[in-house]
VODOGU-537984 format. One record per residue: x, y, z of N, C-alpha, C in turn; residue number from 0; residue in one letter. Coordinates in Angstrom, 2 decimals, padded with zeros to 5 digits. Each point is the difference from the previous one (the first is absolute). Example, Ala and Ser with C-alpha at 12.3 -4.5 7.8 and 13.67 -1.06 7.14 Angstrom:
<atoms>
      n_c1      n_c2      n_c3     ca_c1     ca_c2     ca_c3      c_c1      c_c2      c_c3   resi   resn
    013.19   -005.69    007.80   -000.89    001.19    000.00    000.90    001.20    000.00      0      A
   -000.35    001.05   -000.72    000.82    001.19    000.06   -000.77    001.09    000.73      1      S
</atoms>
This chain:
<atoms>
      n_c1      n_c2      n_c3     ca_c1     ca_c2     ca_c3      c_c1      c_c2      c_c3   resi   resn
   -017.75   -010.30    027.76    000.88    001.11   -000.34    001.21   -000.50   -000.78      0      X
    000.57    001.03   -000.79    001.29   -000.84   -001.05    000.75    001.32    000.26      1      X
    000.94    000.20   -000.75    000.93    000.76   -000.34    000.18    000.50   -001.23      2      X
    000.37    001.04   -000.49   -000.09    001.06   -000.78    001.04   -000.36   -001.54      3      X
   -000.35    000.16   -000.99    001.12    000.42   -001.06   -000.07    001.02   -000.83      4      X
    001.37    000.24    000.25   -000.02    001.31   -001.27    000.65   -000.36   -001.07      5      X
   -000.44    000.46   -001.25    000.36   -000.04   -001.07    001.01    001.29   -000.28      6      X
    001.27    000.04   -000.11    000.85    000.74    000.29    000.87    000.41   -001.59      7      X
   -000.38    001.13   -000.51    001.10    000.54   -001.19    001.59    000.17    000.37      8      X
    001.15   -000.74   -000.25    001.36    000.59    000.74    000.30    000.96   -000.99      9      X
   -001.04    000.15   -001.01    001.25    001.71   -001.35    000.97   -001.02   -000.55     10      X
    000.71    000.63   -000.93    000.45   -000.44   -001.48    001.59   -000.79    000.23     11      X
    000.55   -000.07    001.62    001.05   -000.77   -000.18    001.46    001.33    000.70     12      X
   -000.77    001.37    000.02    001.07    001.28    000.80   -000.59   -000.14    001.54     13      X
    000.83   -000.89    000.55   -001.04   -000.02    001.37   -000.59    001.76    001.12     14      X
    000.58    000.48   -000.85   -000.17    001.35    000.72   -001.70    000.53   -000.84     15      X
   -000.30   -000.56   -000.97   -001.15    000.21   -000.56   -001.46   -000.69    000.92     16      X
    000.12   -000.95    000.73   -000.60   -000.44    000.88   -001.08    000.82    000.82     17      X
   -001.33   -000.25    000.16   -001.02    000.83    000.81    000.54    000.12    001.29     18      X
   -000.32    001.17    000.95    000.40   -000.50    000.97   -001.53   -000.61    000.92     19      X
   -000.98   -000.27   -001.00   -001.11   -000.72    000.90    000.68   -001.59   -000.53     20      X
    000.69   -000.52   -000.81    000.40   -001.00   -000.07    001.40   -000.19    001.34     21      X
    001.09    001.10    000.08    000.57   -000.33    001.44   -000.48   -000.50    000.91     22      X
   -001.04    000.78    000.22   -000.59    000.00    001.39   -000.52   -001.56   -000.03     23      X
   -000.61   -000.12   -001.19   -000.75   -001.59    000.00    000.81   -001.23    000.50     24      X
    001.27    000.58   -000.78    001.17   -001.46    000.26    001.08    000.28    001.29     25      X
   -000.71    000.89    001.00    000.77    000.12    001.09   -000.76   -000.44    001.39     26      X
   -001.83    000.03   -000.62   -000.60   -000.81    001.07   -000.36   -001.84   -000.37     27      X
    000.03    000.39   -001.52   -000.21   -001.41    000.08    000.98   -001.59    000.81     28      X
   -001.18   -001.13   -000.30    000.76   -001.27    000.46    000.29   -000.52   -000.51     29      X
   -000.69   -000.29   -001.33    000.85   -000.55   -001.49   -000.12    000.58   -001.07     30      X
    001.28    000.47   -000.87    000.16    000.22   -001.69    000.13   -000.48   -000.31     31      X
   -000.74   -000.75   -001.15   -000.11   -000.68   -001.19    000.38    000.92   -001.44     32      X
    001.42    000.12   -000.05    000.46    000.58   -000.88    000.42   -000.40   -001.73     33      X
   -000.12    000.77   -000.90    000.00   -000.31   -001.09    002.01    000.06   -000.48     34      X
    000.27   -000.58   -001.39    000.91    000.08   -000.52    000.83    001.50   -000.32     35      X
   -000.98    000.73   -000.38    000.90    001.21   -000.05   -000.45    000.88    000.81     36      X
    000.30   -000.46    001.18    000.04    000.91    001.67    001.06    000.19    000.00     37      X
    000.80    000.95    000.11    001.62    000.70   -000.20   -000.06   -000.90    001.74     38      X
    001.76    000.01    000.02    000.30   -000.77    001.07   -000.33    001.43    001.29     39      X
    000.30    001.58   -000.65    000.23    000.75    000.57   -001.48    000.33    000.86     40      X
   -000.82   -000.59   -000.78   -001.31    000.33    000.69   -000.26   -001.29    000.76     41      X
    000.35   -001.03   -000.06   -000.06   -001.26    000.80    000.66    000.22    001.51     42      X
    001.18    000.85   -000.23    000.68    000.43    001.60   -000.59    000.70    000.73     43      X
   -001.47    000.57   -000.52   -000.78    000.93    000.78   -000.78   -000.56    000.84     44      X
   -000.02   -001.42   -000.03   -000.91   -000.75    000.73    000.68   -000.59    000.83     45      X
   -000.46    000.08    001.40    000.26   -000.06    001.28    000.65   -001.63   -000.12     46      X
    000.99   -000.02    000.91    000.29   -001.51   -000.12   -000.76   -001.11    000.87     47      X
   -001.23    000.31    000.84   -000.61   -000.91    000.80   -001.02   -000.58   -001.52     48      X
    000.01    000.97   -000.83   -001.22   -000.40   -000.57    000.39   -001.16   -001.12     49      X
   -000.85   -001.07   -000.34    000.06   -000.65   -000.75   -000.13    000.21   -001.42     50      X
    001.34   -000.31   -000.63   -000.57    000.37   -001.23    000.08   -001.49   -000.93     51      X
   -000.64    000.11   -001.28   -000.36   -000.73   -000.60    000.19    000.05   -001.66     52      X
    001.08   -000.47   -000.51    000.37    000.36   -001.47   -001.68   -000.65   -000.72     53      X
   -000.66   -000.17   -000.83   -000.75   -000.26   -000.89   -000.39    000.72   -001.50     54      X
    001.92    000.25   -000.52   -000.16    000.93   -001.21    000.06   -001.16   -001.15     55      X
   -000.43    000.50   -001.11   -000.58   -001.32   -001.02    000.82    000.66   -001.13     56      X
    000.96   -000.91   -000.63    000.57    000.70   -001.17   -000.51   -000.90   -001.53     57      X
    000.29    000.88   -000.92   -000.29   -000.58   -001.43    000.23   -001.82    000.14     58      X
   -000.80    000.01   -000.70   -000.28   -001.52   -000.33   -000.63   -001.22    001.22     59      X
    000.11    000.65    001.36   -000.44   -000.70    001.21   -001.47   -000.51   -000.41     60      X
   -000.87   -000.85    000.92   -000.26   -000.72    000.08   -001.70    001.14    000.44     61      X
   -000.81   -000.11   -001.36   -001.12    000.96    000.78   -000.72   -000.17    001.26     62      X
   -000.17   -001.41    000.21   -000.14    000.16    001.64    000.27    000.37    001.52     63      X
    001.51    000.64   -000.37    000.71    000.78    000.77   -000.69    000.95    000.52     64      X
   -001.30    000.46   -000.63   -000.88    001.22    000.62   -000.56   -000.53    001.46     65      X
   -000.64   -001.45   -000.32   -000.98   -000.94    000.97    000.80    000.52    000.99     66      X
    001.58   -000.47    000.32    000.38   -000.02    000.86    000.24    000.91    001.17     67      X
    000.23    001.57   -001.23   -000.05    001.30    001.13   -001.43    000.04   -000.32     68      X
   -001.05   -000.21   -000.22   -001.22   -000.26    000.86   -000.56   -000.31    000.85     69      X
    000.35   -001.21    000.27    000.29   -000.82    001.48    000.16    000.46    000.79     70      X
    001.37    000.22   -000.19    000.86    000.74    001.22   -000.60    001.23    000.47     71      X
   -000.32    000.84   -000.46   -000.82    001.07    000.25   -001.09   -000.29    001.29     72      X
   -001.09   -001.13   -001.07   -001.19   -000.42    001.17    000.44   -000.69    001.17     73      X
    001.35   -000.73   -000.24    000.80   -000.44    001.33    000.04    000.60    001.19     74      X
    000.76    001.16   -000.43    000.83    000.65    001.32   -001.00    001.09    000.27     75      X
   -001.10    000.33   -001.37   -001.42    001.24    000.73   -000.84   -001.04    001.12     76      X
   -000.40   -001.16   -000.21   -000.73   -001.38    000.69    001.11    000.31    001.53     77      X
    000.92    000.06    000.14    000.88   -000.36    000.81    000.14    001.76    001.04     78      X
   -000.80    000.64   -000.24   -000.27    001.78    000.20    001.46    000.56   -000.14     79      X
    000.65   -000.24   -000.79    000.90    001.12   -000.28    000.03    000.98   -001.16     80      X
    000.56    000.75    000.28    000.35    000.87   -001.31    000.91    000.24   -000.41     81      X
   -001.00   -000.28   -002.09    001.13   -000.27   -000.89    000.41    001.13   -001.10     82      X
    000.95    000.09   -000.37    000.27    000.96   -001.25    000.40   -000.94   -001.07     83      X
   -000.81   -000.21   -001.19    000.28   -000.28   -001.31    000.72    000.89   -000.56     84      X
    001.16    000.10   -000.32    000.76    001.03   -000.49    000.64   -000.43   -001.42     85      X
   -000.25    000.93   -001.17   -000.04    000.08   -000.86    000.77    000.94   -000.82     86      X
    000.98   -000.44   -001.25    000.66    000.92   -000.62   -000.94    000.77   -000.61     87      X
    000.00    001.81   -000.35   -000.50    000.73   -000.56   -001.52    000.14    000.65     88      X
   -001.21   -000.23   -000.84   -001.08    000.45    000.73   -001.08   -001.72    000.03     89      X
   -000.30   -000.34    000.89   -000.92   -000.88    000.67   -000.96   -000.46   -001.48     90      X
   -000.93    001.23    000.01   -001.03   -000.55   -001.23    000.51    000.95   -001.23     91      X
    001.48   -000.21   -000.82   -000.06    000.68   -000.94    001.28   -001.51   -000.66     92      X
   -000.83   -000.99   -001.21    000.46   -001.28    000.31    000.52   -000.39    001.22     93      X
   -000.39   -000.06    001.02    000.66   -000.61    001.53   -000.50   -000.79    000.56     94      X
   -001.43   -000.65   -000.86   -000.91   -001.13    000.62   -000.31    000.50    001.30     95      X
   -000.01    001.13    000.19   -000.93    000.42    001.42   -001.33    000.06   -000.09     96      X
   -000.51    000.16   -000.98   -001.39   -000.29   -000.11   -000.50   -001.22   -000.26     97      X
    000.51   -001.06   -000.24   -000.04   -001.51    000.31    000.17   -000.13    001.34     98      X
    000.82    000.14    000.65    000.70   -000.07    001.61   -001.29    000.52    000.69     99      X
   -000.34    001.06   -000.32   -001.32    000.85    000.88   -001.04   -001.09   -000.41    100      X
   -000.55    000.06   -000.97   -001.25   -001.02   -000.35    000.77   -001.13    000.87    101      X
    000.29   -000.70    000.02    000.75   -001.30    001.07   -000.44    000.58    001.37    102      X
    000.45    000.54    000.56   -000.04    000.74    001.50   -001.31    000.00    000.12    103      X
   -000.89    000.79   -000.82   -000.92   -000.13    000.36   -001.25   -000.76   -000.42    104      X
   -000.13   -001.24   -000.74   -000.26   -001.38    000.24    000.47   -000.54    001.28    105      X
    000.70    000.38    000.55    000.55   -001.10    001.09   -000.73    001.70    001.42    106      X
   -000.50    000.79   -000.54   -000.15    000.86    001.64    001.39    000.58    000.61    107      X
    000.99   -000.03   -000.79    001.11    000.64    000.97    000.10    001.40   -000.42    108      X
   -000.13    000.80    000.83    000.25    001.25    000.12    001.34    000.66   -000.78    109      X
   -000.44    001.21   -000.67    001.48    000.33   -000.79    000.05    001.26   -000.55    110      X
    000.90    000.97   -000.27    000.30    001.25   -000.32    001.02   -000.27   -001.38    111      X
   -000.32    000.58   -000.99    000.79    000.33   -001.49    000.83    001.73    000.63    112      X
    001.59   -000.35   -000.19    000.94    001.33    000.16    000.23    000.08   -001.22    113      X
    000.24    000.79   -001.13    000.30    000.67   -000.99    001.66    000.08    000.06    114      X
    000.22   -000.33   -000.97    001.55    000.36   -000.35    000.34    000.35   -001.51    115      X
    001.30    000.58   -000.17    000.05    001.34   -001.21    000.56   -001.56   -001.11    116      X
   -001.11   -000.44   -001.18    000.33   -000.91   -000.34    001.62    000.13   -001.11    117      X
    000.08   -000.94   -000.44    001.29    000.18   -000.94    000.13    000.42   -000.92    118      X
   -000.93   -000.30   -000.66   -000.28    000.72   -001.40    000.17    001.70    000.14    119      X
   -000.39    000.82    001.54   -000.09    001.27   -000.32    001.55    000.26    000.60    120      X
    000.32   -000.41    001.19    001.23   -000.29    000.20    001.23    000.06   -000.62    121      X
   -000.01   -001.17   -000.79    000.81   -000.01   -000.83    000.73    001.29   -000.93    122      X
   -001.17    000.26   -000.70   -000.01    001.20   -001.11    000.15    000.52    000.69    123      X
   -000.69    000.95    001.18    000.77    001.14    000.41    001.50    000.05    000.24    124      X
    000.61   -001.01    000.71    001.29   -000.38   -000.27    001.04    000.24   -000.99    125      X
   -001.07    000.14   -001.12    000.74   -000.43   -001.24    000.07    001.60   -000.40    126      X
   -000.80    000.88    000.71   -000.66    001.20   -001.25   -000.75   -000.45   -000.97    127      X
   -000.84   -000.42    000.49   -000.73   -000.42   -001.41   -001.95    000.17    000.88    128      X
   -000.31    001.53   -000.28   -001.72    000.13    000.11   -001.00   -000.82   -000.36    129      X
   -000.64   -000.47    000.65   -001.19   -001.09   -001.18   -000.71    000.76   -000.34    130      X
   -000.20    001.30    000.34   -001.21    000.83   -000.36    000.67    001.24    000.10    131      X
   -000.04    000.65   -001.26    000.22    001.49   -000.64   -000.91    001.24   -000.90    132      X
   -000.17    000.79    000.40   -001.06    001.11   -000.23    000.17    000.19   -001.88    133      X
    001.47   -000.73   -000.47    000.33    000.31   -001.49    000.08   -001.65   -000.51    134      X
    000.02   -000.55    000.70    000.09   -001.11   -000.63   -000.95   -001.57    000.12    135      X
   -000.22    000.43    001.05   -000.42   -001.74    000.89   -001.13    000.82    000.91    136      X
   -001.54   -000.44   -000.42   -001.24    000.66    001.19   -000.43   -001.68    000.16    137      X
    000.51   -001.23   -000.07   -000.20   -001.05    000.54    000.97   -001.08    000.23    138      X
   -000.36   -001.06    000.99    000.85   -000.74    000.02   -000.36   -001.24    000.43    139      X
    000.15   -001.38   -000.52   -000.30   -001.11    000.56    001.04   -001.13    000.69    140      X
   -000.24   -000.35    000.96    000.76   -001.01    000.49   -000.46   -001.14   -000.31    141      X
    000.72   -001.12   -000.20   -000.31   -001.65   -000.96    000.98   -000.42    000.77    142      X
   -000.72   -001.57    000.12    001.21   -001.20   -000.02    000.50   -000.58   -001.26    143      X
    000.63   -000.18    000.07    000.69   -000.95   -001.32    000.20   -001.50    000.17    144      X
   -000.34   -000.43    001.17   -000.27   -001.08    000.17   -001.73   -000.43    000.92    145      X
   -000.90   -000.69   -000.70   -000.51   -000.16    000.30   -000.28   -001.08    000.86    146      X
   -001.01   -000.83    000.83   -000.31   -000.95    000.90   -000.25   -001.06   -001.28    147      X
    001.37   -001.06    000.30   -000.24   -001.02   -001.20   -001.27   -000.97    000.16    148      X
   -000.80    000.12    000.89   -001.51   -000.83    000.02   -000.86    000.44   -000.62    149      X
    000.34    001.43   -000.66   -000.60    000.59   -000.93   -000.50   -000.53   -001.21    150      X
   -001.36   -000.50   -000.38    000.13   -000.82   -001.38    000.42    001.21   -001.33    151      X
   -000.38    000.85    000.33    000.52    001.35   -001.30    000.68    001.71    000.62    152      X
    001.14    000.22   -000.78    000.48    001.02    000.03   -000.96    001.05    000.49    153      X
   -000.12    001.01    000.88   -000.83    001.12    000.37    000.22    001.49   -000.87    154      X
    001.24    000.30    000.51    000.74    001.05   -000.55   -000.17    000.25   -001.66    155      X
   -000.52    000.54   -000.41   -000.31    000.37   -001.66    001.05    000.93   -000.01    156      X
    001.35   -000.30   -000.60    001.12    000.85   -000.05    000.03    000.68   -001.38    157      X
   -000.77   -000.35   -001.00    000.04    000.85   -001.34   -000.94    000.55    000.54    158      X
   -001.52    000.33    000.67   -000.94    001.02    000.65    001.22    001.12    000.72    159      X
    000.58   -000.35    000.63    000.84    000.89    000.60    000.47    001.02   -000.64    160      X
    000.64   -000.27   -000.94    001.15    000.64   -000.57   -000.53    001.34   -000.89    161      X
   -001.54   -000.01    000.08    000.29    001.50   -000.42   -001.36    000.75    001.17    162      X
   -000.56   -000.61    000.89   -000.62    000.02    000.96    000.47    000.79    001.54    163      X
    001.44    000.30   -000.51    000.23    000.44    001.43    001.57    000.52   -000.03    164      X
    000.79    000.93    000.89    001.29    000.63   -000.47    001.19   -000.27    000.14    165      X
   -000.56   -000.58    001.66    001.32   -000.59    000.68   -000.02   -001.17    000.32    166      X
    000.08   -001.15   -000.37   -000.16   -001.79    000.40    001.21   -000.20    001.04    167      X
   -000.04   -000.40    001.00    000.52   -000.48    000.94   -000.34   -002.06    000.51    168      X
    001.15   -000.76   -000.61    000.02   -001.35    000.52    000.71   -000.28    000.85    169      X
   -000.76   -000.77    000.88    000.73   -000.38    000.90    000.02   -001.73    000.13    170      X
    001.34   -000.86   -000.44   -000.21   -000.95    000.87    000.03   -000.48   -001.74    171      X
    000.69    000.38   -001.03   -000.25    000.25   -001.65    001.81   -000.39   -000.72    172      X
    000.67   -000.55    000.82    001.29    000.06   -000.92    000.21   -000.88   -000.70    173      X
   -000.61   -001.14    000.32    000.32   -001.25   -000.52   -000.86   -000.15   -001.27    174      X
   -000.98    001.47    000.02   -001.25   -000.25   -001.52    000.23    001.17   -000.66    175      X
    001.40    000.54    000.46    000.27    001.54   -000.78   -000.37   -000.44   -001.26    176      X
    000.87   -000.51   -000.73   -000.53   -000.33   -001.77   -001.03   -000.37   -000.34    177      X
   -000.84   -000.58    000.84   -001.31   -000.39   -000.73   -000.98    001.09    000.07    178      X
    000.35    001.01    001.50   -001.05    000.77    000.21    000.22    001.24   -000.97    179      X
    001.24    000.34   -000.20    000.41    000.87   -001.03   -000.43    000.10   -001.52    180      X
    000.43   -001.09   -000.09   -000.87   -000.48   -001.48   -001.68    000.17   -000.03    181      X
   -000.45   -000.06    001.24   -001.47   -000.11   -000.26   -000.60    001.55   -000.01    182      X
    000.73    000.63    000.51   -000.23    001.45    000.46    000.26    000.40   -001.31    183      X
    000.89   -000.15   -000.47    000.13    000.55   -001.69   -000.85   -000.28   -001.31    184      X
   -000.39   -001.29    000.51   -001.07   -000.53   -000.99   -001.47    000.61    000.27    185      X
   -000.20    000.24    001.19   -001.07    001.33    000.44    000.46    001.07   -000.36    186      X
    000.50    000.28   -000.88    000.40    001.96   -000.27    001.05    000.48    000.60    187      X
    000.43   -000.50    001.22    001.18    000.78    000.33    001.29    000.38   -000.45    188      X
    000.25    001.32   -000.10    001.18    000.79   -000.49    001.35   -001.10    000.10    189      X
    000.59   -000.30   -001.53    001.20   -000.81    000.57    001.43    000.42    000.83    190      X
   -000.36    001.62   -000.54    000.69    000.81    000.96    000.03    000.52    001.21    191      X
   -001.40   -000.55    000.96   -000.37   -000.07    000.87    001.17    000.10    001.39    192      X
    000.72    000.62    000.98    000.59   -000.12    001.04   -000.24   -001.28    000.99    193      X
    000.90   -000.73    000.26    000.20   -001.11    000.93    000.65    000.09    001.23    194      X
   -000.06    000.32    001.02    001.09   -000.75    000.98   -000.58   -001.20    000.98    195      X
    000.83   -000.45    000.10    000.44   -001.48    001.24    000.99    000.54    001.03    196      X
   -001.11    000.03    001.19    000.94    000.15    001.36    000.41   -001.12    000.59    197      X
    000.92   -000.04    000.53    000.26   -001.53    001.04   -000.17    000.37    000.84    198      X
   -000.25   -000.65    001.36    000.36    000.60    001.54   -000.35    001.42    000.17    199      X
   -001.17    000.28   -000.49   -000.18    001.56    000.22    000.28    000.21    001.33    200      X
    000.30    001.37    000.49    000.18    000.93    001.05    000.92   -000.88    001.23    201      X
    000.89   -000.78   -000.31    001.02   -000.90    000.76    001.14    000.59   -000.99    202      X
    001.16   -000.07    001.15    001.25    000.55   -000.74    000.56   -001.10   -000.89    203      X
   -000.40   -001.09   -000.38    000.01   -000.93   -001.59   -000.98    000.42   -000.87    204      X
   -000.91    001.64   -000.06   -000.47   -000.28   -001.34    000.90    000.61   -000.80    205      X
   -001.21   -001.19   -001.44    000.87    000.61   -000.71   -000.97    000.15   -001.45    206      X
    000.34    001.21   -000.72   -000.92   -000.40   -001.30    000.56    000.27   -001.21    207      X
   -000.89   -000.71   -001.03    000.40    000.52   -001.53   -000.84    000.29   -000.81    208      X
   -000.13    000.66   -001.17   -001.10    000.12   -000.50    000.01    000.08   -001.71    209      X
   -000.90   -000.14   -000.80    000.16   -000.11   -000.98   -001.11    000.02   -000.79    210      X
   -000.34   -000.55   -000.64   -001.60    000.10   -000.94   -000.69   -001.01    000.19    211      X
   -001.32   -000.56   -000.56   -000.82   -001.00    000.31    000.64   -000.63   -001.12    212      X
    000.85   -000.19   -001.46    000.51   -000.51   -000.43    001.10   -000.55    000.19    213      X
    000.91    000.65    000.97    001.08   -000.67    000.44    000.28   -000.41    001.57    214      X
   -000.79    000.75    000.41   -000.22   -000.93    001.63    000.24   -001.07    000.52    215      X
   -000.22   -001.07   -000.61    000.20   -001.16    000.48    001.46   -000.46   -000.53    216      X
    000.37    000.34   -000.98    001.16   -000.14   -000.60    001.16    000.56    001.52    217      X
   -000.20    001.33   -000.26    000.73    000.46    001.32   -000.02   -000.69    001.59    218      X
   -000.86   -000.49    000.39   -000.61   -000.61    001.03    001.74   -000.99    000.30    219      X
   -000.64   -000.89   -001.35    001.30   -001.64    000.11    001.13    001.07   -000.18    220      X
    000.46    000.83   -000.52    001.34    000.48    000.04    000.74    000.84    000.73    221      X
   -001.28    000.11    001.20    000.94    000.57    001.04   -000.63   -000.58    000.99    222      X
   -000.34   -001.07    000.03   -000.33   -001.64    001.58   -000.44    000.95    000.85    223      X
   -001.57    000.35   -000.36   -001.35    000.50    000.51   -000.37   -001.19    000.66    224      X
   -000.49    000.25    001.71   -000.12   -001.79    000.46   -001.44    001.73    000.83    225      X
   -001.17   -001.15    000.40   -000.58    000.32    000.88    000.64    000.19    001.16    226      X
   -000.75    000.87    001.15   -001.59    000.85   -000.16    000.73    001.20   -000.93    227      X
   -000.95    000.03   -000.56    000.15    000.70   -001.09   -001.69    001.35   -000.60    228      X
    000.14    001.03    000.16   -001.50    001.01   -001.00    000.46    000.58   -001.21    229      X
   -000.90   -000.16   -001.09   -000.12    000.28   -001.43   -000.69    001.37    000.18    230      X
    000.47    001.16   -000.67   -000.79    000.69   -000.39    000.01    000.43   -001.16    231      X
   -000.93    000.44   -000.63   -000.34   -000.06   -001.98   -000.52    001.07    000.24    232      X
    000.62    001.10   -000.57   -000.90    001.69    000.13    000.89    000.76   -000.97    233      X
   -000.58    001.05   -000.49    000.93    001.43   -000.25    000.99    000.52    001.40    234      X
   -001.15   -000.40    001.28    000.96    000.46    001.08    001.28   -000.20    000.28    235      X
    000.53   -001.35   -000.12    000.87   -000.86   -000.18    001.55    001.20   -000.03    236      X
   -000.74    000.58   -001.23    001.34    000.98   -000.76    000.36    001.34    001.14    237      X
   -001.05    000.34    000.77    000.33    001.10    001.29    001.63   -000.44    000.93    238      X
   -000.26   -001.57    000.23    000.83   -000.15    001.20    001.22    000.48   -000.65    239      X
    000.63    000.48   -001.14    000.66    000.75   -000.67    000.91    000.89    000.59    240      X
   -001.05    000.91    000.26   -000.14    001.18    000.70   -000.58    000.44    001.33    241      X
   -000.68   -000.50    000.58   -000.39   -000.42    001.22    000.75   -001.16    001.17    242      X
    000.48   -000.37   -000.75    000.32   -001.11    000.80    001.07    000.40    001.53    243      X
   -000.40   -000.49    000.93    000.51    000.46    001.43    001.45   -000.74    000.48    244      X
    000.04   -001.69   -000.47    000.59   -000.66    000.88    001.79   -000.38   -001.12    245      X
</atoms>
């Protein structure tokens, strides 16, 4: 017999956005294995007997950093307790939860995927900004902008994109704003195209700006755009205008 893990969404960083099947998770569990952008506010929700466990991995770390909250996982499930992998935004939406699951179960440990409201949709709503509009936007894709550097070739066909679809949403993309911009244009895209860059979506530090796929990145360095950070490239872009809530 082992012990259980859940693969746990914490939502976009408003700890009040949080499932409450994810509460409940981190109020019976015995250990969280929590990620980097777990708001502290959702970290206080967890009982203080329980063990918790930082294992958040930031830019430029060391890709084996995954092995390790791997381990740990089959550790303390081997050991019959139960664990919550807890995760900024949503588990399998870039969250390597579907790596984590394939792991779990190579090794036989028992485990549940919780859903959480990822950032990318998060964010924008935050912002006023629809990914999908009945006049403007009937699709929308979510992308990384950074890919898994063991990668021998680029995946993402970003000139395919650009006239393939309405609303592009990157996540995880600031540091390749200019290159990805440029490529999107060299695929057809409108140079007048709508831009914004959120920071810190749905936390009382966001913040955004927006501008065109021609000057985007320009704007980025001139007003010290630092990650976590979502791109969105749409006509929608131009709503949060008029929509916008916060």
């Amino acid at each position: 017999m082992t012990g259980k893990v859940y693969l746990v969404g914490a939502g976009p960083g408003d700890h009040k956005l949080i499932t409450m099947g994810a509460v409940e998770l981190l109020q019976k569990a015995d250990v969280v294995l929590y990620d980097r952008l777990v708001s502290k506010k959702i970290i206080s929700m967890i009982p203080k007997k329980t063990e918790k466990i930082y294992v958040g991995r930031a830019v430029g770390d060391d890709t084996t950093h995954q092995n390790t909250t791997n381990d740990l996982m089959v550790k303390y499930a081997k050991s019959k307790k139960n664990i919550v992998r807890l995760k900024g935004g949503d588990p399998i939406i870039f969250g390597r939860g579907g790596e984590e699951a394939e792991f779990l179960k190579e090794h036989k440990i028992k485990y549940e995927i919780v859903p959480g409201i990822t950032s990318g949709i998060g964010s924008a709503t935050y912002a006023g900004i629809p990914l999908t509009h009945r006049k403007y936007a009937s699709s929308v894709v979510f992308v990384t902008g950074h890919e898994d550097p063991e990668k021998k070739n680029e995946v993402v066909k970003w000139k395919r994109l650009a006239k393939s679809v309405d609303t592009i949403v990157i996540m995880m993309g600031l540091s390749r704003i200019d290159v990805i911009c440029k490529q999107l244009i060299a695929g057809g895209l409108d140079k007048k195209t709508p831009v914004a860059v959120i920071q810190n979506g749905t936390t009382p530090k966001q913040k955004m700006i927006k501008g065109t796929v021609t000057n985007i990145a320009k704007l980025v360095k001139q007003n010290k755009i630092v990650p976590p950070t979502n791109i969105i490239i749409g006509r929608v872009v131009d709503l949060s205008k008029t929509i916008g809530w916060r």
